[in-house]
N, C-alpha and C positions, 0 to 999 in steps of 0.2 A: 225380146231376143234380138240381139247385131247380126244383121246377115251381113255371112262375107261372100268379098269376091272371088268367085273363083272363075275369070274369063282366061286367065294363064292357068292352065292343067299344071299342075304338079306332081314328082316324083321322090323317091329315095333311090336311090343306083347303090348294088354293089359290085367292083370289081373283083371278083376271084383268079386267084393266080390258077390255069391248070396246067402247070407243067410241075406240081410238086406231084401228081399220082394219090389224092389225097381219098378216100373213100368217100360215097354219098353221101354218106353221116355224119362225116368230117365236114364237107363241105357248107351241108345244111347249116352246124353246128356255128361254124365259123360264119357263114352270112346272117345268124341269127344277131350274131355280137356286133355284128358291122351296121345289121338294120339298129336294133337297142340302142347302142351309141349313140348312134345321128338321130333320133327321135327325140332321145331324151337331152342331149345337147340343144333340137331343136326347142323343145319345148319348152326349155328353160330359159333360152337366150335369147331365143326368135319368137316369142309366143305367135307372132302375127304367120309366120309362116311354115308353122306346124299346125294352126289352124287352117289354113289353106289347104294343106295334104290332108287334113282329116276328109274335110268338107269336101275336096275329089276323091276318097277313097282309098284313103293310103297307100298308090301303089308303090310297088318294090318290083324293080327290074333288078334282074343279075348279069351283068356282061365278062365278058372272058377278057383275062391277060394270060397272055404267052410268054411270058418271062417275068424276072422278077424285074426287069429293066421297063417294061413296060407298064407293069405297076407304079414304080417308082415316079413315071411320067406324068400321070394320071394325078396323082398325089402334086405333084411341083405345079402342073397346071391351073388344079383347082383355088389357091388363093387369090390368084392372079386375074378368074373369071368372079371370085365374088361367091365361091362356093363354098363350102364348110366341108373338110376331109375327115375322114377317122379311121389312121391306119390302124390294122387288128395284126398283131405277133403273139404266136402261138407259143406257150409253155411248154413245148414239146416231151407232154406226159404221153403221148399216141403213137401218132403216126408222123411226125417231121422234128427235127432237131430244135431245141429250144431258141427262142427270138425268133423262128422264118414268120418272116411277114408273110400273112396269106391274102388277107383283100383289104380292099380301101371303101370304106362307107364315106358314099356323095349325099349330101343334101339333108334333110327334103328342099328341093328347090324350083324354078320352073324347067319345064321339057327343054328349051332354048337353052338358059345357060348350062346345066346339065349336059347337053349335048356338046355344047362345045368344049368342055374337058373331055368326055370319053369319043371324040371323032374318029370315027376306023375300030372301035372294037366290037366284037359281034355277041348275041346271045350265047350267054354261057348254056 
């Protein structure tokens, strides 16, 4: 069996808009799609660093945006550090108008560059 290295801890991040008023279920719903996404893009594209996030324990942080403008940030940033985004827009059969973006699935990637795309935004 290959051991990997895991001396960079790794993450999946998802950003949640809250300023749609979206219900807990909703929101769950939606960070689930956000986590999904990036796991299995990871896993597909990135084997070596979806292995990584296995082998520390797949975690998943949720952090809060306050607007859809700040989302939008989050999203423009992440190429740029070398992270992989995955905005989620909702079909709006619920509770928000159809297309609202509601979060942005980061990574899995390391804690470092992860951080540097979501700088300044707090636990959702």
């Amino acid at each position: 069996m290959t051991q990997i290295d895991v001396t960079e801890v790794m993450k999946l991040v998802v950003v949640m808009r809250h300023d749609l008023g979206m219900s807990k279920g909703k929101i769950a719903s939606q960070a689930c799609h956000a986590a999904v996404a990036c796991a299995l893009d990871a896993e597909k594209n990135c084997p070596e660093a979806f292995a990584k996030w296995e082998a520390c324990g797949r975690r998943v942080v949720i952090l809060r945006a306050d607007s859809l403008g700040e989302l939008e940030d989050v999203l423009k940033r992440a190429p740029g550090k070398g992270v992989f985004a995955s905005l989620m827009v909702d079909a709006g059969l619920t509770q928000v108008a159809p297309m609202t973006p509601t979060c942005v699935g980061l990574g899995p990637d390391t804690d470092m560059a992860i951080d540097e795309v979501t700088e300044g935004l707090r636990l959702f």
